[in-house]
Residue frames as a rotation matrix with the C-alpha (Angstrom) as fourth column:
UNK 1
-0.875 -0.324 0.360 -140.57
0.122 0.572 0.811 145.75
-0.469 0.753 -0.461 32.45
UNK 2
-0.052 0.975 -0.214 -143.11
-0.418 -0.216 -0.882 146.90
-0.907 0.043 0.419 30.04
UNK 3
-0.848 0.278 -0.452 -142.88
-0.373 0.295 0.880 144.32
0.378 0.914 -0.147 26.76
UNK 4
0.627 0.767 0.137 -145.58
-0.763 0.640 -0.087 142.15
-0.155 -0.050 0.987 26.08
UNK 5
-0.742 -0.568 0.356 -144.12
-0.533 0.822 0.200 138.56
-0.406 -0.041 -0.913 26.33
UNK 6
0.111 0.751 -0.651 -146.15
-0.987 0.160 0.016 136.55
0.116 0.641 0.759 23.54
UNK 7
0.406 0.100 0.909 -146.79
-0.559 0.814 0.160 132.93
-0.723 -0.572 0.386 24.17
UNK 8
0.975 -0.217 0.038 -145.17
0.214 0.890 -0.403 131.80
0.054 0.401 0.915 20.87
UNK 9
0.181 -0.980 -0.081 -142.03
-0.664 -0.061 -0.745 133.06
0.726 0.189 -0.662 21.94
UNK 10
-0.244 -0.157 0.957 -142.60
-0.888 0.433 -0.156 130.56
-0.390 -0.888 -0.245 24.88
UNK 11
0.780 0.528 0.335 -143.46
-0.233 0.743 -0.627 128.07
-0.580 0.411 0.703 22.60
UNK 12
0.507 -0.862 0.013 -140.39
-0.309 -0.196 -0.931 128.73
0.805 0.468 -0.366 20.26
UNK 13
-0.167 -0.863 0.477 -138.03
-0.910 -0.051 -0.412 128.36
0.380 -0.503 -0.776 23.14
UNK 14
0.462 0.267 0.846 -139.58
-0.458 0.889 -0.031 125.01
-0.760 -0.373 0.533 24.10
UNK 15
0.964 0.148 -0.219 -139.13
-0.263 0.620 -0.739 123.93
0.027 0.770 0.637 20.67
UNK 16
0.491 -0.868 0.078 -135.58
-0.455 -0.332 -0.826 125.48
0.743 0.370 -0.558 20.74
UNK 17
0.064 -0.261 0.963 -134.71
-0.996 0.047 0.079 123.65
-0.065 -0.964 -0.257 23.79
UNK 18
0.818 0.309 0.485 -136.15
-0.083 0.898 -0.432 120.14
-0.569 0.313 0.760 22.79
UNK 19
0.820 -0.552 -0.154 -134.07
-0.080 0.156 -0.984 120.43
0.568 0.819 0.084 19.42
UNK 20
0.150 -0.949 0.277 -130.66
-0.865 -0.262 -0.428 121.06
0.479 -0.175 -0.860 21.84
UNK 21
-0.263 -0.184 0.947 -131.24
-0.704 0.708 -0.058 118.24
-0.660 -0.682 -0.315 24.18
UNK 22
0.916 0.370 0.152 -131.80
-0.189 0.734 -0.652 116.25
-0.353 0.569 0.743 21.32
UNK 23
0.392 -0.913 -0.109 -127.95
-0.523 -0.124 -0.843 117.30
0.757 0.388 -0.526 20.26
UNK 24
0.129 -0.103 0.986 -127.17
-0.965 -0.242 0.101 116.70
0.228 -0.965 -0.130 23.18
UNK 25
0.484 0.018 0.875 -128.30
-0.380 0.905 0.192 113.19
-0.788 -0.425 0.445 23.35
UNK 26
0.990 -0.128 -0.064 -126.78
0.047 0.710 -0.703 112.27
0.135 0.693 0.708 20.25
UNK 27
0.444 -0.894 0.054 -123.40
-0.537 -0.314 -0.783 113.49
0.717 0.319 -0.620 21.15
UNK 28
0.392 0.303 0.869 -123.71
-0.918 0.187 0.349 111.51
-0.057 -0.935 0.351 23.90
UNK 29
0.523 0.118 0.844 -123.89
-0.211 0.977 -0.006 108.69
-0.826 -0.175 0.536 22.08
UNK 30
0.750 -0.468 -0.467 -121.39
-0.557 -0.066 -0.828 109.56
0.357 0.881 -0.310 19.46
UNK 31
0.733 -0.669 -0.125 -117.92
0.632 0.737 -0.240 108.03
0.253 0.096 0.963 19.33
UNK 32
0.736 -0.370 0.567 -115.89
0.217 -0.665 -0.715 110.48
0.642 0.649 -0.409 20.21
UNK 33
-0.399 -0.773 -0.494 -113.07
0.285 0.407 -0.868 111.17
0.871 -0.487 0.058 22.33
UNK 34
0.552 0.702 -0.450 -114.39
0.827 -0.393 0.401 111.78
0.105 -0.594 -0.798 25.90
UNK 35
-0.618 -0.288 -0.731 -112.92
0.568 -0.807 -0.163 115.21
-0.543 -0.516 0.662 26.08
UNK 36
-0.960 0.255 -0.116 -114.29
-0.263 -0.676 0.689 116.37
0.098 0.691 0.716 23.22
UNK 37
-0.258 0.906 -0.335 -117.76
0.719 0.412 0.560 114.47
0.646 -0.096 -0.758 24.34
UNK 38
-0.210 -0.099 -0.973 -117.08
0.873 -0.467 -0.141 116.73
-0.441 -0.878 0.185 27.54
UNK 39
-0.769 -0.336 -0.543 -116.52
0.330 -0.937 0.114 119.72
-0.547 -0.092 0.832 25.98
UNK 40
-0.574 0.793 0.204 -119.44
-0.121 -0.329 0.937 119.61
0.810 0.513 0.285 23.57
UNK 41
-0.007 0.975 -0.222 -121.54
0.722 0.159 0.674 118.85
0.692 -0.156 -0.705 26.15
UNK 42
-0.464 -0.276 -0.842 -120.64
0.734 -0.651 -0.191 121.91
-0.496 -0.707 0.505 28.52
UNK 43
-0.961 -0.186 -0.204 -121.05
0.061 -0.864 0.499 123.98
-0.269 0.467 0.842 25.74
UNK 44
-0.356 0.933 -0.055 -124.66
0.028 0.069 0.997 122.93
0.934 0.354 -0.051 24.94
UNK 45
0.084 0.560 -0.824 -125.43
0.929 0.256 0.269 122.51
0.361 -0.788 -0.498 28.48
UNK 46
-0.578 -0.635 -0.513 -124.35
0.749 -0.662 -0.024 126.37
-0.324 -0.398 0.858 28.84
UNK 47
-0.814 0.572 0.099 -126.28
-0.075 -0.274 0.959 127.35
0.576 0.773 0.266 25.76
UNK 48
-0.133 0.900 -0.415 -129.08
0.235 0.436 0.869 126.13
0.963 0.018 -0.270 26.81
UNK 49
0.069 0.260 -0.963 -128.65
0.955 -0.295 -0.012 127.74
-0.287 -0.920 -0.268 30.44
UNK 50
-0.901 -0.254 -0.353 -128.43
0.231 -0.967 0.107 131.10
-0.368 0.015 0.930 28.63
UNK 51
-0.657 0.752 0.062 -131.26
-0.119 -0.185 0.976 130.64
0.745 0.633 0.210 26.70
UNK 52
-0.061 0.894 -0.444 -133.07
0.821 0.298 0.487 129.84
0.568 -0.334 -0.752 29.65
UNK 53
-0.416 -0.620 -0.665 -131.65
0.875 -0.473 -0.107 132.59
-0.248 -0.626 0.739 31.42
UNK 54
-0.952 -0.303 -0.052 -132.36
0.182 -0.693 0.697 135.08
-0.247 0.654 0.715 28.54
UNK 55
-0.622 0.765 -0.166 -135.71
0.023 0.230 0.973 133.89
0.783 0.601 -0.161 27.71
UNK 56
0.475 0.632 -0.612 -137.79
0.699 0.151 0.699 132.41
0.534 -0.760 -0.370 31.13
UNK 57
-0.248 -0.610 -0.752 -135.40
0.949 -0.308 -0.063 134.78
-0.194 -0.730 0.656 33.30
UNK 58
0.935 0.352 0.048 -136.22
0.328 -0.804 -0.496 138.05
-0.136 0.480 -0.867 31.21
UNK 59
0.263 -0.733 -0.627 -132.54
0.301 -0.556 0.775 138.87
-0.917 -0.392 0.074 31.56
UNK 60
-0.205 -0.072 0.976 -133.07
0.979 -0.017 0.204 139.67
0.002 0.997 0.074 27.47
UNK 61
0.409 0.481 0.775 -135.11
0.341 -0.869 0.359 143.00
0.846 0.118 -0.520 28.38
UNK 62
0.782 -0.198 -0.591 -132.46
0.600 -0.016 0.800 143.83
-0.168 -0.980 0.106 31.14
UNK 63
0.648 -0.758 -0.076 -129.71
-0.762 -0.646 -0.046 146.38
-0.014 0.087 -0.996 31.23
UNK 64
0.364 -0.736 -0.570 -126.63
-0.047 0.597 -0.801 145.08
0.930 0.318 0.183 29.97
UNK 65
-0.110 -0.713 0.692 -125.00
-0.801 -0.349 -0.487 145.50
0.588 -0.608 -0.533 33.57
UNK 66
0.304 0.514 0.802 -127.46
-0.705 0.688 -0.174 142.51
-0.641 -0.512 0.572 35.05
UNK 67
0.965 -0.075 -0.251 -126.17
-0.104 0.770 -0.629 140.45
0.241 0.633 0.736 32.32
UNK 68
-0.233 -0.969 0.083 -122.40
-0.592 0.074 -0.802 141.48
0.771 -0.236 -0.591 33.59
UNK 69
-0.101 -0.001 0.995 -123.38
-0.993 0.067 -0.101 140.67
-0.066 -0.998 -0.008 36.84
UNK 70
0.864 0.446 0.233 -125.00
-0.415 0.893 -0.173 136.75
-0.286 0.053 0.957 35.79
UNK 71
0.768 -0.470 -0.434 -121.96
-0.337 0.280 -0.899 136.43
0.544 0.837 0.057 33.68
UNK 72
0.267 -0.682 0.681 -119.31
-0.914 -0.403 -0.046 137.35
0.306 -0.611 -0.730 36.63
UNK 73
0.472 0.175 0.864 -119.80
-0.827 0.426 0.366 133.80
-0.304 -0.888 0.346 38.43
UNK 74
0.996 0.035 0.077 -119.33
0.036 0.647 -0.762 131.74
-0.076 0.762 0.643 35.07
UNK 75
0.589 -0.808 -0.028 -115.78
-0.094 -0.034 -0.995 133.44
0.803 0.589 -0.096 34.35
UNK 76
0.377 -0.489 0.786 -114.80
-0.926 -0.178 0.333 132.92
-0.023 -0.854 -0.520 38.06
UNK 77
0.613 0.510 0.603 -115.22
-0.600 0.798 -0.065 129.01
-0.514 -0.322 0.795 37.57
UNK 78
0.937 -0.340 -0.075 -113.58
-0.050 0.080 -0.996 129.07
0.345 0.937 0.057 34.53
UNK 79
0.234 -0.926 0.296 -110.64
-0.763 -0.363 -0.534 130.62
0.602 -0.101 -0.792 36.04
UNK 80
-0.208 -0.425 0.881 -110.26
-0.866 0.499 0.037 128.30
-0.455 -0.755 -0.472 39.25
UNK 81
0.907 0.061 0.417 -110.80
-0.154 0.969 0.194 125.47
-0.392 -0.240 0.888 37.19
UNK 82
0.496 -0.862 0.101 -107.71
0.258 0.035 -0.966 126.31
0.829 0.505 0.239 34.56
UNK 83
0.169 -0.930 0.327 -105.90
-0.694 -0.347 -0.630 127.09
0.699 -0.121 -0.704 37.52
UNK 84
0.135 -0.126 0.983 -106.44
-0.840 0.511 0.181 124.05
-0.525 -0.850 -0.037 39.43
UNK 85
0.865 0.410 0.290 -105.83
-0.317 0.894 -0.318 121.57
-0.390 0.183 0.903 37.04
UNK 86
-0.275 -0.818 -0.506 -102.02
-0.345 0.575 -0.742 121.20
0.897 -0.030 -0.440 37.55
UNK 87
-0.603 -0.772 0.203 -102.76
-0.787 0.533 -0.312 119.71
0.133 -0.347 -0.928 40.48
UNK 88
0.555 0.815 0.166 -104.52
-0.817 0.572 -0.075 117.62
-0.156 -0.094 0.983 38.90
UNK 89
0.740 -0.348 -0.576 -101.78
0.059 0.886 -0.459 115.48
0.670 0.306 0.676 37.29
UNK 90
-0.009 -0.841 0.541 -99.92
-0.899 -0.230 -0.373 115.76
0.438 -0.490 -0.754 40.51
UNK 91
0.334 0.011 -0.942 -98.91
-0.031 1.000 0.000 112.32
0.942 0.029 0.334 41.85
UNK 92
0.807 -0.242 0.538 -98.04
-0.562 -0.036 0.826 111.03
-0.181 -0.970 -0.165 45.36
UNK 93
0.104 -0.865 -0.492 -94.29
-0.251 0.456 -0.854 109.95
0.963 0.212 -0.170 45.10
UNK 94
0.872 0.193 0.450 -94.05
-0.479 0.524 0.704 107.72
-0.100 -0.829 0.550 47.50
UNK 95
0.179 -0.725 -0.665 -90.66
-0.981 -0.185 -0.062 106.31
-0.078 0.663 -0.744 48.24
UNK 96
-0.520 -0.394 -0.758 -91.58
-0.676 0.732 0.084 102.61
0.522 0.556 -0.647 48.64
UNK 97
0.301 0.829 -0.471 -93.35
-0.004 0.495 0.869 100.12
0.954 -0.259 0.152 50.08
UNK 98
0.865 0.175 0.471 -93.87
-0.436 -0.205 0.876 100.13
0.249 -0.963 -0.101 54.08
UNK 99
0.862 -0.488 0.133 -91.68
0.402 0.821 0.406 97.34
-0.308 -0.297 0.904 54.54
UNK 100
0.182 -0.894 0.409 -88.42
0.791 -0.114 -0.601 99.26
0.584 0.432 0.687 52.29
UNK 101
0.391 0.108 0.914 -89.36
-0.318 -0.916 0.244 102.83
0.864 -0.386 -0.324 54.35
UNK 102
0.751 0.157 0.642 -88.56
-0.656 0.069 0.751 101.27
0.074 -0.985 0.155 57.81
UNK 103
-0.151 -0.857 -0.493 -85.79
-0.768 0.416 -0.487 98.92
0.622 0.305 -0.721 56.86
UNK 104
0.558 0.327 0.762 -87.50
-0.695 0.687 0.214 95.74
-0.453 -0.649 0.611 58.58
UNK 105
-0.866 -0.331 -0.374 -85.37
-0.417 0.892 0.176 92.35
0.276 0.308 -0.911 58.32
UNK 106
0.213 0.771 -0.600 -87.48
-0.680 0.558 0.476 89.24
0.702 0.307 0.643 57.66
């Protein structure tokens, strides 16, 4: 790696950082529905791991393949979560209480 890395681009990315987690907190405290609270904050909390990535990582002055490679883990997650979340709204059907399952007289 032969750039020169200048200290106000490390200064810049502080700033830029500050300014996100400042979004950040306000969306926090916005009104909004909590998915969409959820989903903005993923999306800034991503950002803001790329930029560190890109920036304190060097993976900016890397071959594009190291950047496949960082990426690879992200779109795995993705996938297994969209594919695990039918069973999230799966339910335990249960067909009744102990006492109806076993046919006890009182």
């Amino acid at each position: 790696m032969s750039e020169e890395h200048s200290e106000a681009l490390y200064h810049w990315t502080f700033w830029y950082l500050l300014v996100l987690t400042v979004v950040e907190v306000v969306v926090a405290l916005l009104s909004l529905p909590v998915f969409l609270k959820g989903l903005l904050l993923v999306i800034l909390a991503l950002w803001k791991a790329a930029w560190v990535a890109l920036y304190f990582m060097h993976l900016r002055f890397e071959r594009k393949t190291l950047g496949v490679i960082a990426i690879t883990p992200l779109l795995i997650c993705v996938f297994l979560v969209f594919m695990l979340t039918p069973d999230l709204g799966a339910t335990n059907k249960t067909v009744g209480s102990a006492k109806q399952v076993t046919k006890t007289k009182p």
